[in-house]
C-alpha positions as CSV (number, residue, x, y, z in Angstrom):
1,X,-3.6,-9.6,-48.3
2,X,-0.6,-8.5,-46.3
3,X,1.0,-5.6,-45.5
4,X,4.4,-5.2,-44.9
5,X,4.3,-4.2,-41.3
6,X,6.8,-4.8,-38.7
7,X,6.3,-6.4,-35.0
8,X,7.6,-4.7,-32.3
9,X,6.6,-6.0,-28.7
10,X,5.9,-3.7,-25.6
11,X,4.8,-3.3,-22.6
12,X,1.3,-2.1,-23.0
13,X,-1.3,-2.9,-25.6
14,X,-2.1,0.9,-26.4
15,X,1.4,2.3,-26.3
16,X,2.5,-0.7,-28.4
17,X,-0.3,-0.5,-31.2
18,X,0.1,3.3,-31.9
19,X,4.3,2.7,-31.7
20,X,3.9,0.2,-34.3
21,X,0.9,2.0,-37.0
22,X,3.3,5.0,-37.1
23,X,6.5,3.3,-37.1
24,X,5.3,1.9,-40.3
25,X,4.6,5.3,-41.4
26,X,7.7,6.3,-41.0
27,X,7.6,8.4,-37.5
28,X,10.3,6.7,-35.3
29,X,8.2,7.0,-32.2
30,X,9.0,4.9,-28.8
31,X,6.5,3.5,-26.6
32,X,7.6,5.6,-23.8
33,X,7.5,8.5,-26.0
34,X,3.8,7.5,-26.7
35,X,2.8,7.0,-23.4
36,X,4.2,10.5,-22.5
37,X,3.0,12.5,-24.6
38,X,-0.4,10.7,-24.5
39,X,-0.7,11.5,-20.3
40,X,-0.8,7.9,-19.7
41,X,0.0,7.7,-16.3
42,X,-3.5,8.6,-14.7
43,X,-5.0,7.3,-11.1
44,X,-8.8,6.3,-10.0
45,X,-10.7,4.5,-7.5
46,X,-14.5,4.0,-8.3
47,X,-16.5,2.2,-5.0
48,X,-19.3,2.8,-6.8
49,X,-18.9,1.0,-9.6
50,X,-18.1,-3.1,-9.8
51,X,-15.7,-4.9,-11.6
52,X,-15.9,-8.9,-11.2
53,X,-17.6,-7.9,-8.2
54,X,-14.8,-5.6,-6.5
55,X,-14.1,-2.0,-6.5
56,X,-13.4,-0.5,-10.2
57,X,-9.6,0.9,-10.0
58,X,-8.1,2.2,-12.9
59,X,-4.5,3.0,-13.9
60,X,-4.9,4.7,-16.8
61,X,-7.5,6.7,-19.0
62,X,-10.4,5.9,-20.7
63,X,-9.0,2.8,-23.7
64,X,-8.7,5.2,-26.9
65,X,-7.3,8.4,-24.7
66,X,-3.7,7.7,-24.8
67,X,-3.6,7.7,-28.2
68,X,-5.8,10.4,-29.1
69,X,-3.9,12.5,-27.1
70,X,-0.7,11.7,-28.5
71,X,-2.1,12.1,-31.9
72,X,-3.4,15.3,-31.4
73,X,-0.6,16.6,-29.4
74,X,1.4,16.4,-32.8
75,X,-1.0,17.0,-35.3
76,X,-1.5,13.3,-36.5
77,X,-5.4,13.0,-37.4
78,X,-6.6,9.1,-36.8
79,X,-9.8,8.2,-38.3
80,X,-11.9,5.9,-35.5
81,X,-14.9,3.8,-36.7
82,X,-17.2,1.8,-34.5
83,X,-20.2,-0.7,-36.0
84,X,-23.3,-1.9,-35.2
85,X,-23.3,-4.6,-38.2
86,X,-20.7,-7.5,-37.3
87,X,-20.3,-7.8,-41.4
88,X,-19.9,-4.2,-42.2
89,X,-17.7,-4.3,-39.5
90,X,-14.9,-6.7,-41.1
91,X,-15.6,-5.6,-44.8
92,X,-14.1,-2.3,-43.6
93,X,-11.0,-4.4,-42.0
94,X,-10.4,-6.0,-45.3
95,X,-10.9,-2.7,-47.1
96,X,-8.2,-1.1,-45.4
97,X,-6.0,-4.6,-45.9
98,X,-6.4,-4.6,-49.5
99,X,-5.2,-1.0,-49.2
100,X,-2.2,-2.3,-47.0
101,X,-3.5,-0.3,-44.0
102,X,-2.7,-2.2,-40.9
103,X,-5.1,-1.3,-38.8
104,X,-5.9,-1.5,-34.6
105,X,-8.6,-2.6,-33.2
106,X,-9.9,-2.3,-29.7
107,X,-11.3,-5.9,-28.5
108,X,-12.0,-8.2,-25.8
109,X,-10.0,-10.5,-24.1
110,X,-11.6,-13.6,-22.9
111,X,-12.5,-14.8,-26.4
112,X,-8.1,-14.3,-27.5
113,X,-7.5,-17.9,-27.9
114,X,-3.4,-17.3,-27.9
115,X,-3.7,-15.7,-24.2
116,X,-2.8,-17.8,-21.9
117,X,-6.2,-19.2,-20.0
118,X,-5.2,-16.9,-16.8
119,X,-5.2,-13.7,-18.3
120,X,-8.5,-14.7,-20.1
121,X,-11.3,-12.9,-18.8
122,X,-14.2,-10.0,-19.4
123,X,-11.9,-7.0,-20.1
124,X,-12.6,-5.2,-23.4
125,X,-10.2,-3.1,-23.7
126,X,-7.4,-4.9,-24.8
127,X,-5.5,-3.4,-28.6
128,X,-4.2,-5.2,-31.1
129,X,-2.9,-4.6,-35.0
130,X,-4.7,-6.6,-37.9
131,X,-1.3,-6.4,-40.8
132,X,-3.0,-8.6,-43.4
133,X,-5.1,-11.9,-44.2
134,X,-4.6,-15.2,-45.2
135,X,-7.5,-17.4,-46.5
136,X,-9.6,-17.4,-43.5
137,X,-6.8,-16.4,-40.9
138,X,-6.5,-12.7,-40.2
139,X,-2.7,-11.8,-39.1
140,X,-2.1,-10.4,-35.9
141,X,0.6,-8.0,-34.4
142,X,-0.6,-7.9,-30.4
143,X,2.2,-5.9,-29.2
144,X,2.3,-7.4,-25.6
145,X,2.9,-10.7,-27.3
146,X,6.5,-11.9,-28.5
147,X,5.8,-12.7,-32.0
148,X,2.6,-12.2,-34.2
149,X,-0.1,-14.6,-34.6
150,X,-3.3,-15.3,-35.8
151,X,-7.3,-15.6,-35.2
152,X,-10.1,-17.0,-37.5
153,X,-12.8,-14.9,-39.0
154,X,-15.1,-15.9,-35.9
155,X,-12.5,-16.1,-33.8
156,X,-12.0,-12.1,-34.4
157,X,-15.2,-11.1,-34.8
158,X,-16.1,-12.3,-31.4
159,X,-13.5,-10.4,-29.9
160,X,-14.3,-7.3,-31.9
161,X,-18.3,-7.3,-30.5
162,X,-17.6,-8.7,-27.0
163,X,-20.4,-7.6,-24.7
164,X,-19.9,-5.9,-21.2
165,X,-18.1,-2.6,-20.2
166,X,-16.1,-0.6,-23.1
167,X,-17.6,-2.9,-25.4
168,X,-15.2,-2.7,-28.3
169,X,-18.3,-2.4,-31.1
170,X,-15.9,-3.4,-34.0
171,X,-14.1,-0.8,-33.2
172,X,-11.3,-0.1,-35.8
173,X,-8.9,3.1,-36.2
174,X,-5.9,4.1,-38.1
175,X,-3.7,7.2,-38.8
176,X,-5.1,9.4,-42.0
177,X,-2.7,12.4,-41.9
178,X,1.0,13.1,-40.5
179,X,2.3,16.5,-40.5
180,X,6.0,16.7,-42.4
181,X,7.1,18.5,-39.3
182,X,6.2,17.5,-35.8
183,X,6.9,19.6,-32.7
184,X,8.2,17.4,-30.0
185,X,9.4,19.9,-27.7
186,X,5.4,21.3,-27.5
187,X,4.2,17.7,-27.5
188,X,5.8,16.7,-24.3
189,X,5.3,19.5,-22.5
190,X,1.9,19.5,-22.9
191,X,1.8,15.8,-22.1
192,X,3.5,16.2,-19.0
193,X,1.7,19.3,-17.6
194,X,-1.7,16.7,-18.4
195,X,-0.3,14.1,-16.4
196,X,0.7,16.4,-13.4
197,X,-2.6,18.0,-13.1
198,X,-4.3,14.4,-13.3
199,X,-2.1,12.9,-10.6
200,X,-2.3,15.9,-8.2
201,X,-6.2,16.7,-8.9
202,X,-7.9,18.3,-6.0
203,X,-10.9,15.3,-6.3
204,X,-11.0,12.8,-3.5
205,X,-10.4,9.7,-6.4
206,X,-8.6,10.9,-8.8
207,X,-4.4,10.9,-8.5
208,X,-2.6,10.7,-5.2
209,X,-5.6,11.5,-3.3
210,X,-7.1,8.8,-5.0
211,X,-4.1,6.5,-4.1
212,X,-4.7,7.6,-0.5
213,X,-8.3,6.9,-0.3
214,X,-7.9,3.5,-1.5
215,X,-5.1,2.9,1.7
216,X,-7.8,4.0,3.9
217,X,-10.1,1.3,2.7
218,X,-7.5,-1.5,2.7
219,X,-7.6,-0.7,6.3
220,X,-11.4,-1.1,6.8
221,X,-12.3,-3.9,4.0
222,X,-11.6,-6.7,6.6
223,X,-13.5,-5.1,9.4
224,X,-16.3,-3.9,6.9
225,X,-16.3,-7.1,4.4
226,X,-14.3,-9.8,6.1
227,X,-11.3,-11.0,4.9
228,X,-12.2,-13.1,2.2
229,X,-13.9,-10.4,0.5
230,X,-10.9,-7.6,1.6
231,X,-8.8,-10.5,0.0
232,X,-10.9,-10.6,-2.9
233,X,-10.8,-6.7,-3.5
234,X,-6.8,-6.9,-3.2
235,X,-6.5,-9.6,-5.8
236,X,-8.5,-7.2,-8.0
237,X,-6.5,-4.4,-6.9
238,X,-3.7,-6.0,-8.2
239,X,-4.9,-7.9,-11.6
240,X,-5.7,-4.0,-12.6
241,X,-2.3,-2.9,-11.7
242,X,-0.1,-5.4,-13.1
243,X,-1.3,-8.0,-15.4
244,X,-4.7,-6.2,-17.1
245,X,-3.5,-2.2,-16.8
246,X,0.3,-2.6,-16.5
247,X,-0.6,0.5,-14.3
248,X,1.6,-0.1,-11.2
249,X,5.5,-0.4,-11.6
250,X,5.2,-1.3,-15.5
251,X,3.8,2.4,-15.7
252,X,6.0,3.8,-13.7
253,X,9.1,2.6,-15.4
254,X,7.7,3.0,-18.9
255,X,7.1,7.2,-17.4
256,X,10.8,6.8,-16.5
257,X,12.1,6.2,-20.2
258,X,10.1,8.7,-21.7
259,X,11.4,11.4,-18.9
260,X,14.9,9.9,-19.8
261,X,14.3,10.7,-23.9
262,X,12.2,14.1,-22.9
263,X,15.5,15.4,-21.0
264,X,17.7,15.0,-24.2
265,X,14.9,16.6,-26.8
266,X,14.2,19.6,-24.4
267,X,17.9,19.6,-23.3
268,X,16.7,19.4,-19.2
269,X,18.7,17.5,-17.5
270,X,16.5,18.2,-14.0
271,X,13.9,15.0,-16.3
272,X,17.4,13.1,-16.1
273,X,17.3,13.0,-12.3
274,X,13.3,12.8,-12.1
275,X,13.4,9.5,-14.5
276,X,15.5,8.4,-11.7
277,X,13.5,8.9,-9.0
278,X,10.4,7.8,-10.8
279,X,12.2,4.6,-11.2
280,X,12.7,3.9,-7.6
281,X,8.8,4.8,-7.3
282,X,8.3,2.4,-9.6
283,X,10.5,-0.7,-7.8
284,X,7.8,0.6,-4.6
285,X,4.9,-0.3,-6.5
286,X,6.5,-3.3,-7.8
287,X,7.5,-4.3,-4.0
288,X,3.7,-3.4,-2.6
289,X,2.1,-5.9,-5.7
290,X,4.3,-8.8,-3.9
291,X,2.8,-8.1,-1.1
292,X,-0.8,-7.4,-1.3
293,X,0.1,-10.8,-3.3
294,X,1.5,-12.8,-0.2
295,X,-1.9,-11.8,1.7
296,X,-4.4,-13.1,-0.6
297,X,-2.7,-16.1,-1.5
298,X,-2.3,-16.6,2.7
299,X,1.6,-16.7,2.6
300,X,2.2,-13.3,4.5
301,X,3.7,-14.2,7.6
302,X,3.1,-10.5,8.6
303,X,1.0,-9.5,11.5
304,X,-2.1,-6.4,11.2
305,X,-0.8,-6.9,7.2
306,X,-3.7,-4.6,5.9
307,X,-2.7,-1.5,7.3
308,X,0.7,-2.8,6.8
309,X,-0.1,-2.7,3.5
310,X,-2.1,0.4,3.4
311,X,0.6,1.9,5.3
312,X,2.7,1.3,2.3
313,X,0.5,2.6,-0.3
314,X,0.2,5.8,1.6
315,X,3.9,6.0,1.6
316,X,3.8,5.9,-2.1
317,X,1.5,8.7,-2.7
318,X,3.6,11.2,-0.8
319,X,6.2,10.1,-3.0
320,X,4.5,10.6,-6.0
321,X,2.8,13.6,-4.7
322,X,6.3,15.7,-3.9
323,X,7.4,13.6,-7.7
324,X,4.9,15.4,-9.8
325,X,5.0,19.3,-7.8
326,X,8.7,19.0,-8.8
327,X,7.9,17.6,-12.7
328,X,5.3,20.5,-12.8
329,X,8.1,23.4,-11.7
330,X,11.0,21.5,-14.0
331,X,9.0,22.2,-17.7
């Protein structure tokens, strides 16, 4: 069994997967042009809730939302199935293979045995496209990965149940409908007006505020915790940004392209010089990783680095802040 699906690496699991299931049905859709329309630049900060025993942070939406958005933005109806029965579960995956359906799954990441070991760990809500099977060896398209690959029946059924937050539950989904005519002009103005209101939501965690309120605590996590936990809250801080969400620069420059195509499809060339300017945004985000990374590995030869560092992130939310009032007036 084996469909005759295309690879096409990305930046980010989600984008990538729903790039590639409707590239193969024909709609020559980007991943910016996913990520776009799908509001997938998003901001939150949840003290209240732990994540490998640090703050939860979050970069994007909820695993799933991008891509529902997107879909529904344009009228494209996905079908999304989640099991309780592990069996059930993968005689519906070879179903849709015998039906040359390549299909995405949501999974877990720690049990991916072609990840590298340090980007193996609990986080289950990692995406991935299953194109076909061979003997016991399903066929793999993970778009963050350079070429396709493979994983045994157990191999992907454990991934597929993985216990733990946004446990996956077998969960499978792929496009059922796609209008003749799609309406991109609507489609990314909607996405865009979605992500403005997120970023510059009048809640405390949610957007630029949110991105402020975490600065404030960089300042008082080594007073508060001591510096080997404040150091253990910005490794997290970072893993969630750049290597698990892709939510910091990669983000930000993936927001950039799909301004830069937006600008040519709604013929504004004000998204021209706001791709731009999200860009240099992004290179600040990209600047503040290095550095939160040069404290917790102890090779900041800084002095008072935390609210050096929360000085910066402060920075960036004013940027982002005046960015998204001028996105909002532009469409």
């Amino acid at each position: 069994m084996k469909t005759n699906f295309i690879h096409h690496q990305s930046a980010h699991c989600e984008n990538g997967v729903a790039s590639n299931l409707l590239k193969h049905q024909g709609i020559n859709i980007s991943e910016p042009m996913v990520f776009g329309i799908g509001s997938g630049l998003f901001f939150v900060y949840l003290p209240f809730i732990k994540v490998n025993h640090a703050p939860a942070i979050s970069y994007r939406p909820m695993p799933g939302t991008i891509f529902n958005r997107m879909a529904k933005r344009l009228g494209i109806k996905v079908k999304r199935i989640k099991f309780s029965d592990n069996q059930k579960a993968q005689k519906a995956l070879e179903e849709n293979l015998k039906n040359n359906i390549p299909t995405g799954l949501q999974v877990g990441v720690y049990n991916l045995t072609y990840f590298p070991d340090e980007y193996r760990f609990h986080f289950n809500a990692h995406n991935l496209v299953v194109y076909g099977k061979n003997d016991n060896n399903f066929l793999i398209s993970d778009p963050v990965m350079e070429t396709v690959t493979s994983l045994t029946e157990n191999e992907l059924d454990k991934v597929r149940f993985a216990k733990g937050a946004f446990a996956p539950k077998g969960q499978m989904y792929y496009p059922v409908e796609i209008p003749k005519n799609l309406d991109w002009e609507t489609a990314i103005k909607k996405g865009i007006k979605n992500t403005c209101n997120d970023m510059l939501a009048p809640v405390p965690i949610v957007g630029v505020r949110g991105i402020r309120f975490v600065a404030r605590q960089i300042r008082k996590w080594p007073v508060k915790h001591g510096v080997k936990k404040a150091n253990h809250y910005l490794a997290q801080l970072i893993r969630m940004q750049e290597e698990i969400g892709t939510g910091g620069a990669g983000f930000r420059f993936i927001y950039a392209a799909f301004l830069q195509e937006a600008s040519v499809i709604l013929k504004n060339d004000q998204l021209k010089d706001l791709s731009a300017e999200m860009t240099s945004i992004g290179d600040l985000w990209r600047d503040f990783a290095v550095n939160v990374a040069r404290v917790y590995k102890k090779r900041s030869n800084q002095t008072d680095v935390y609210n050096a560092l929360a000085d910066e992130l402060t920075r960036i939310a004013d940027l982002e802040e005046a960015f998204f009032k001028k996105l909002k007036k532009a469409i």
